[in-house]
C-alpha positions in Angstrom: 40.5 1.4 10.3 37.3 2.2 12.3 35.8 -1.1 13.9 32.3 0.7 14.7 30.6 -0.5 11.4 27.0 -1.6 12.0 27.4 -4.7 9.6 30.5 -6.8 8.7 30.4 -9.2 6.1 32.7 -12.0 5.9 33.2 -14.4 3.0 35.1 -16.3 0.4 36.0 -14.1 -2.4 34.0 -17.0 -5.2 31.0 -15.1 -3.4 31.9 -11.7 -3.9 29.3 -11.0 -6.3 26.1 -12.2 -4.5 27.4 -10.9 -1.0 28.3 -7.4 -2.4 24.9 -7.5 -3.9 23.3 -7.5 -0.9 26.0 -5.2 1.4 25.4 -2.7 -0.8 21.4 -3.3 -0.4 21.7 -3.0 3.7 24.2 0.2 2.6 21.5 1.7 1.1 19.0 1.4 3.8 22.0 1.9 6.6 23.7 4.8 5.2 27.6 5.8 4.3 30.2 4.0 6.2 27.9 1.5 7.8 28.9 -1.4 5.7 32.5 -3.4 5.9 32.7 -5.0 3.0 35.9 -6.3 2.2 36.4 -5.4 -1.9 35.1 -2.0 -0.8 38.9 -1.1 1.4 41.2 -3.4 -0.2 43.5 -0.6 0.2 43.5 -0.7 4.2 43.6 -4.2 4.6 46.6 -5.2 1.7 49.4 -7.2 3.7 50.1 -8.4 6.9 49.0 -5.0 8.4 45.3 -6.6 7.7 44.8 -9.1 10.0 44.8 -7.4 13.2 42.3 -5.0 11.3 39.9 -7.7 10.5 40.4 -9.4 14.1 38.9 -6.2 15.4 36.7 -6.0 13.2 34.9 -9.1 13.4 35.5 -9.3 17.3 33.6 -9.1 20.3 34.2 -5.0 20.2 33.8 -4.9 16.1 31.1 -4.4 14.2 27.8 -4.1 16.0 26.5 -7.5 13.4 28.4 -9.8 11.7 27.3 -11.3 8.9 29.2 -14.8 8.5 28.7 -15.9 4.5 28.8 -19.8 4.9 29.9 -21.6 1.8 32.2 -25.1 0.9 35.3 -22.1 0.1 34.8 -20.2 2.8 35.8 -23.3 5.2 39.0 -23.3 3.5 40.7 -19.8 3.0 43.3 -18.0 5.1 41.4 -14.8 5.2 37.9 -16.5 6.5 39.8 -18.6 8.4 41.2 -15.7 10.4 37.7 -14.1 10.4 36.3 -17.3 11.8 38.7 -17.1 14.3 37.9 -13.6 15.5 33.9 -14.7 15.1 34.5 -17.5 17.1 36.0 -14.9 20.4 32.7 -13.0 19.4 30.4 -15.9 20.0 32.0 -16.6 23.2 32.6 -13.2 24.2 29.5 -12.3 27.0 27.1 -15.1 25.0 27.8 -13.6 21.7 26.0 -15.6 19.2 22.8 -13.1 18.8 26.1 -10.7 17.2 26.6 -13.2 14.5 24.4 -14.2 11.9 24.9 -17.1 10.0 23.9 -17.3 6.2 24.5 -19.8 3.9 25.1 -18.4 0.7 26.0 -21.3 -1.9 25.3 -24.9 -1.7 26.8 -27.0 0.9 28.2 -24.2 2.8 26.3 -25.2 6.2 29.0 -28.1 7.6 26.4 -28.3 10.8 22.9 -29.0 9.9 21.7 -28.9 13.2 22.4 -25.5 14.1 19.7 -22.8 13.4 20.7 -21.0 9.8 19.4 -18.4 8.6 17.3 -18.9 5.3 20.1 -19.6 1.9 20.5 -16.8 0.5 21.4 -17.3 -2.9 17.4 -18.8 -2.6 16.2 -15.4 -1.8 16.2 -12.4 -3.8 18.8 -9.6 -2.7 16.5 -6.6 -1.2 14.8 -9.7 1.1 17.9 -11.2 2.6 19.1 -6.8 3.0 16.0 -6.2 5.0 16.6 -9.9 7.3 20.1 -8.6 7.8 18.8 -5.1 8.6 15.8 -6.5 11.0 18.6 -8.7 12.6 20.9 -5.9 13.3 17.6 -4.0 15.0 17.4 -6.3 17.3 21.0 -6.1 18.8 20.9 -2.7 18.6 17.8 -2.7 20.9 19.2 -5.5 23.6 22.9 -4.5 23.1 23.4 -8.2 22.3 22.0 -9.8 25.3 19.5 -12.4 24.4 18.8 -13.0 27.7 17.2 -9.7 28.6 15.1 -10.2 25.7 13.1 -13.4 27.5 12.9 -11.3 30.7 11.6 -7.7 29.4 8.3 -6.0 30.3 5.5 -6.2 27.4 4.4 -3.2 24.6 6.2 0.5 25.8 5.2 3.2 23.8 7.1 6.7 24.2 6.3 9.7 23.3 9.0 11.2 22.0 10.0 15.2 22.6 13.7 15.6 22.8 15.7 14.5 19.5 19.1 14.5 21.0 17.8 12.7 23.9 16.1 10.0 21.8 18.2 10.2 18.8 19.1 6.4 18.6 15.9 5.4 18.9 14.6 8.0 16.7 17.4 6.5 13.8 15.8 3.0 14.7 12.3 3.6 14.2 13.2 5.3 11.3 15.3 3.0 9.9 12.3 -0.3 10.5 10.5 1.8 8.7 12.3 2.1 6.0 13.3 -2.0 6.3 9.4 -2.5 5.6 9.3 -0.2 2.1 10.1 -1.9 -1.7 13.3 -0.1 -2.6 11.5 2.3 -5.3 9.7 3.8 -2.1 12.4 4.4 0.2 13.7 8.1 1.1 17.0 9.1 2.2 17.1 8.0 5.7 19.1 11.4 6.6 16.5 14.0 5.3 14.0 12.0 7.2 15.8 11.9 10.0 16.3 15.8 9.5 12.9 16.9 9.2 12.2 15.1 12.3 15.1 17.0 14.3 13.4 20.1 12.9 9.6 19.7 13.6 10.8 18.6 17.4 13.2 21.6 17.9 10.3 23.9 17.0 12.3 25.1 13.9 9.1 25.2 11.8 6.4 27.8 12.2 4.6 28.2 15.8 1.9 26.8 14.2 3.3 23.2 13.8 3.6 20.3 16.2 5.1 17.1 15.9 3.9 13.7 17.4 6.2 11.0 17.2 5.9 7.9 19.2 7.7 4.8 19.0 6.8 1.7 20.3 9.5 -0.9 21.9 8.5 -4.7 22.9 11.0 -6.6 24.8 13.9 -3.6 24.5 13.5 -3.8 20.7 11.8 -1.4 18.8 8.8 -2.8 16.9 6.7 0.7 15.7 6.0 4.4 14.7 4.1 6.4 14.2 4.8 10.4 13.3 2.0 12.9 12.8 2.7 16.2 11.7 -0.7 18.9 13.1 -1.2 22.3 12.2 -2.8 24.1 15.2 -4.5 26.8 13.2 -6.0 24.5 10.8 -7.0 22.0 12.9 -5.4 19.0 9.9 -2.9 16.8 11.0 -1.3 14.5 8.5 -0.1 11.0 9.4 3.5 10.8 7.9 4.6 7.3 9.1 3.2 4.5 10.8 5.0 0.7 11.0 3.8 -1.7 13.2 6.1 -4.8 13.3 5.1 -8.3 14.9 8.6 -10.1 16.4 8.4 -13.4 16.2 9.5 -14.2 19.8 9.0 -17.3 21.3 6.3 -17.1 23.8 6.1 -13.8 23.5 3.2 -11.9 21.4 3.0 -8.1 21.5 -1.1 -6.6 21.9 -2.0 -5.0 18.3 0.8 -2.2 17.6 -0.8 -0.1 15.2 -3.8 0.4 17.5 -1.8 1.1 20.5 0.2 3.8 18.7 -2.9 5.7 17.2 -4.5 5.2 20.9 -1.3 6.8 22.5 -1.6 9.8 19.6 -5.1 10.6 20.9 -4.2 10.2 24.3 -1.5 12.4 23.9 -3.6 14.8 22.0 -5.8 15.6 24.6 -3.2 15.6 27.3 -1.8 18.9 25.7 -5.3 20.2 25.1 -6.0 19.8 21.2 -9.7 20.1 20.4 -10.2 17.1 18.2 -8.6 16.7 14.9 -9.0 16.5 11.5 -6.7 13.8 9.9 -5.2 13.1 6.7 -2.8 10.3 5.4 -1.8 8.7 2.2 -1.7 5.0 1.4 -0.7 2.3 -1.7 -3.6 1.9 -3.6 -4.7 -1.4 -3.8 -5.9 -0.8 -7.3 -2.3 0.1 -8.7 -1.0 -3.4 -7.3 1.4 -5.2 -9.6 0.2 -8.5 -8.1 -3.1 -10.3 -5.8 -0.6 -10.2 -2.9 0.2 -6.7 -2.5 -3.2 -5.9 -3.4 -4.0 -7.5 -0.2 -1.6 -6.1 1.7 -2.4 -2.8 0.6 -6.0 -3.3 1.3 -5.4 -4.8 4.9 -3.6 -1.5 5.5 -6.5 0.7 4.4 -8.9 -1.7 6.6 -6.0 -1.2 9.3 -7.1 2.6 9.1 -10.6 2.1 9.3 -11.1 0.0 11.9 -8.3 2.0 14.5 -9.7 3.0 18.0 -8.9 6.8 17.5 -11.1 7.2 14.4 -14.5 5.5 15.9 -15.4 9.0 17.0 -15.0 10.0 13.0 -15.7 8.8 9.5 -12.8 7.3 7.5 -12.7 8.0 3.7 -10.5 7.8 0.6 -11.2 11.0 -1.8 -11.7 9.1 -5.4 -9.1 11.4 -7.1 -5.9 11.4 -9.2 -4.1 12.5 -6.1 -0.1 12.5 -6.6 2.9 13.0 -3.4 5.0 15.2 -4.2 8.8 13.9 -4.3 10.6 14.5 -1.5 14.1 14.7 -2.7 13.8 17.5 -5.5 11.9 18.6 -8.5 15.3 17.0 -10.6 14.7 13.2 -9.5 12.4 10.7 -11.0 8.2 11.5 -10.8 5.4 11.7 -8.3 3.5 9.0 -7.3 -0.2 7.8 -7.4 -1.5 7.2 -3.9 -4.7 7.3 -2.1 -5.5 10.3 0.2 -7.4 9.6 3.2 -9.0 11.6 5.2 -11.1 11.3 8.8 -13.6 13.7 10.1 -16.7 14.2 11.9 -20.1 13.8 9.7 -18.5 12.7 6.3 -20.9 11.1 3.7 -20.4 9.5 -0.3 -19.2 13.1 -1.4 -17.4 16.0 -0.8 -17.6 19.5 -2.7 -14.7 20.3 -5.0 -14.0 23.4 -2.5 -13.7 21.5 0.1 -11.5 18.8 -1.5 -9.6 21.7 -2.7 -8.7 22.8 0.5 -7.2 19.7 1.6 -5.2 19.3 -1.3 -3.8 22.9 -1.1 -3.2 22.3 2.2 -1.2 19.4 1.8 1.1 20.5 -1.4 1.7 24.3 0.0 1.8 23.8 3.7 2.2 20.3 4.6 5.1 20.3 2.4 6.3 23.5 2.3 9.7 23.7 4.0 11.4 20.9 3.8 14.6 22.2 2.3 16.9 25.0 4.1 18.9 26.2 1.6 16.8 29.0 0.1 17.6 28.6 -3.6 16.7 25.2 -3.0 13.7 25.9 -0.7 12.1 28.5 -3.6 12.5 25.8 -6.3 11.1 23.5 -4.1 7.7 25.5 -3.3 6.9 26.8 -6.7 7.0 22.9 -7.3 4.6 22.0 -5.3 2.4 24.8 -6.1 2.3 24.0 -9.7 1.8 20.3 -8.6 -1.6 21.9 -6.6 -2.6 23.7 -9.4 -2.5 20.4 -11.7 -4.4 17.9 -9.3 -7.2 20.4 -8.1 -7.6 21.4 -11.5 -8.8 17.9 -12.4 -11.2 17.4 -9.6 -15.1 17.4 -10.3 -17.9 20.1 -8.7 -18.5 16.2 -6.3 -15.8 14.3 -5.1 -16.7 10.5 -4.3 -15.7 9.6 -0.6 -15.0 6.0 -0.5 -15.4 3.6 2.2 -12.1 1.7 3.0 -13.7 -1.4 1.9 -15.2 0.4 -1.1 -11.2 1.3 -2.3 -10.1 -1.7 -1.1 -11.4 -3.5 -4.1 -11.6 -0.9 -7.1 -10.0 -1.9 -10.0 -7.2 0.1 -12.4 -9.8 1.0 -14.9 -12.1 2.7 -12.9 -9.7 5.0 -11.8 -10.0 8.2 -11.9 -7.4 9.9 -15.1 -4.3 10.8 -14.2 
């Protein structure tokens, strides 16, 4: 058996259900053959032939994190015990103990009260304790589990990233925190996006396309993204991704990474000569929150936008239509969904023409998302998709479209939507 998973889990079988639960929620962020769960290869570790198997696997060379499932039975049984055992060499191995994370999963399974914990987990609802686990395992990957260069390191680096093979790693790890920071029902394969990126920095799309990517890392772990797709002909460059995450660090407090990623975009702009842009991006709409917290949240974002350094030279504005994103993985999966367009420019007002709007949006369905898919059958499908979604939305848009102020969409409620 391989010993290179990202995340082990270990724990007494009585917990099987609520630890499988949430390996298979870090699985689906993590990808195939990440995971060691043990029900999952009970095959390859039957008999005596197992224990050296699990000793490597929980050991100071295993898994890159293990995940040690604290409970009154897992104190007791001959498996854990000789999982504890090889945990116990990890913790000692090279000051090991950022490699394990502790995580009490049923009542009284923390025997020493006075050592930090992480929070209970059977407190916490799956998808949260997936994404600790997940945000945990970013952070060895980033100081190849020595906590003591993490004290030491240099403040905010942000890269600009051109080579993919060169920066592959990092690329999966920005990537991957972005993903960490989605609700499940918004996440995309990891792979594809991974892909797409691979292809925009390889030059594999038109001559007309660039890619910006830049990643930000504080204190060797990496804590932001931001990718921008521009087409040079058009002058429109969409922002596909942008995650800014605060560590909690002690003594230790990053500047503000969202601004100093859209900073380093403009700076990087004009180093390679672009005249200045036009931008697009999509958001959440606050409106469509289920709840007053992630109506906040989404409206922070949208203020986030707003108030950035690089857009001070331009006007910010969400176009008030019944805009939809296309789905990335196929015409045969589940529907679009309702977000917000933005878009900044020089000299915007309170409206924009229906041409106008309708170049943006045609834009965005036939070209902006026009290739993702190589296989040709595939690729066909895909546009005449997207071109049909085109036709719907601009068909629906009025001779004036309403360009809102962030703070204007920011507090719009579900009825005065436009209709979908």
């Amino acid at each position: 058996m391989p010993a290179a998973y990202k995340v082990a889990f270990s724990y007494a079988g009585e917990q099987s259900a609520l630890v499988g639960a949430i390996a298979e929620e870090v699985r689906k962020i993590l990808g195939p053959d990440t995971v060691f769960f043990a029900e999952w290869y009970v095959s390859e570790i039957a008999g005596y032939a197992g224990k050296p198997d699990l000793q490597k696997i929980y050991g100071p060379h295993g898994a890159t994190l293990v995940v040690e499932c604290l409970s009154p039975e897992q104190q007791h049984k001959e498996w854990t015990r000789i999982e504890s055992e090889a945990i116990a060499q990890r913790r000692a191995h090279d000051d090991g103990a950022v490699t394990v994370l502790p995580l009490e999963v049923a009542a009284g399974g923390n025997t020493k009260p006075f050592e930090t914990i992480a929070p209970v987990a059977y407190r916490l609802k799956v998808p949260d304790t997936a994404r600790l686990i997940v945000d945990r395992l970013r952070l060895v990957e980033s100081t190849n589990g020595a906590p003591h260069a993490v004290a030491a390191a240099p403040g905010l680096d942000t890269v600009y990233v051109t080579d993919f093979v060169a920066s592959q790693t990092l690329i999966r790890n920005a990537l991957a925190l972005y993903q960490s920071r989605l609700p499940e029902d918004e996440r995309y394969d990891l792979e594809l996006m991974v892909d797409i990126v691979r292809r925009h920095l390889s030059n594999e799309f038109a001559p007309t396309w660039t890619a910006h990517l830049l990643i930000s890392v504080f204190a060797k772990r990496t804590v932001g993204m931001l990718l921008c797709y521009e087409h040079l002909v058009r002058n429109l460059a969409f922002v596909s991704y942008l995650v800014a995450y605060n560590p909690r660090l002690p003594g230790m407090h990053p500047p503000d990474i969202g601004q100093d990623l859209a900073e380093h975009l403009m700076t990087a702009r004009t180093t390679r000569g672009l005249p200045p842009g036009r931008f697009l991006f999509e958001v959440d709409d606050p409106a469509l929150a289920l709840n007053p917290r992630e109506r906040r949240r989404r409206a922070s974002r949208l203020e986030l936008f707003g108030t950035l350094a690089p857009f001070k030279a331009l006007h910010l504005r969400a176009l008030d239509i019944a805009y939809l994103q296309p789905n990335l993985e196929g015409t045969d999966q589940a529907g679009e969904r309702p977000l917000l367009l933005c878009y900044a420019a020089p000299g915007l007002g309170e409206t924009m023409s229906r041409d106008a709007a309708a170049e943006l949006l045609t834009w965005t369905y036939t070209e902006l998302y026009d290739g993702i898919f190589e296989e040709p059958e595939k690729a066909a499908a895909y546009t005449r998709y997207t071109r049909q979604l085109s036709e719907r939305v601009v068909s629906g848009l009025p001779d004036q479209v309403r360009l809102l102020k962030h703070g204007e969409a920011g507090r719009r409620r579900r009825d005065a939507l436009p209709r979908r």
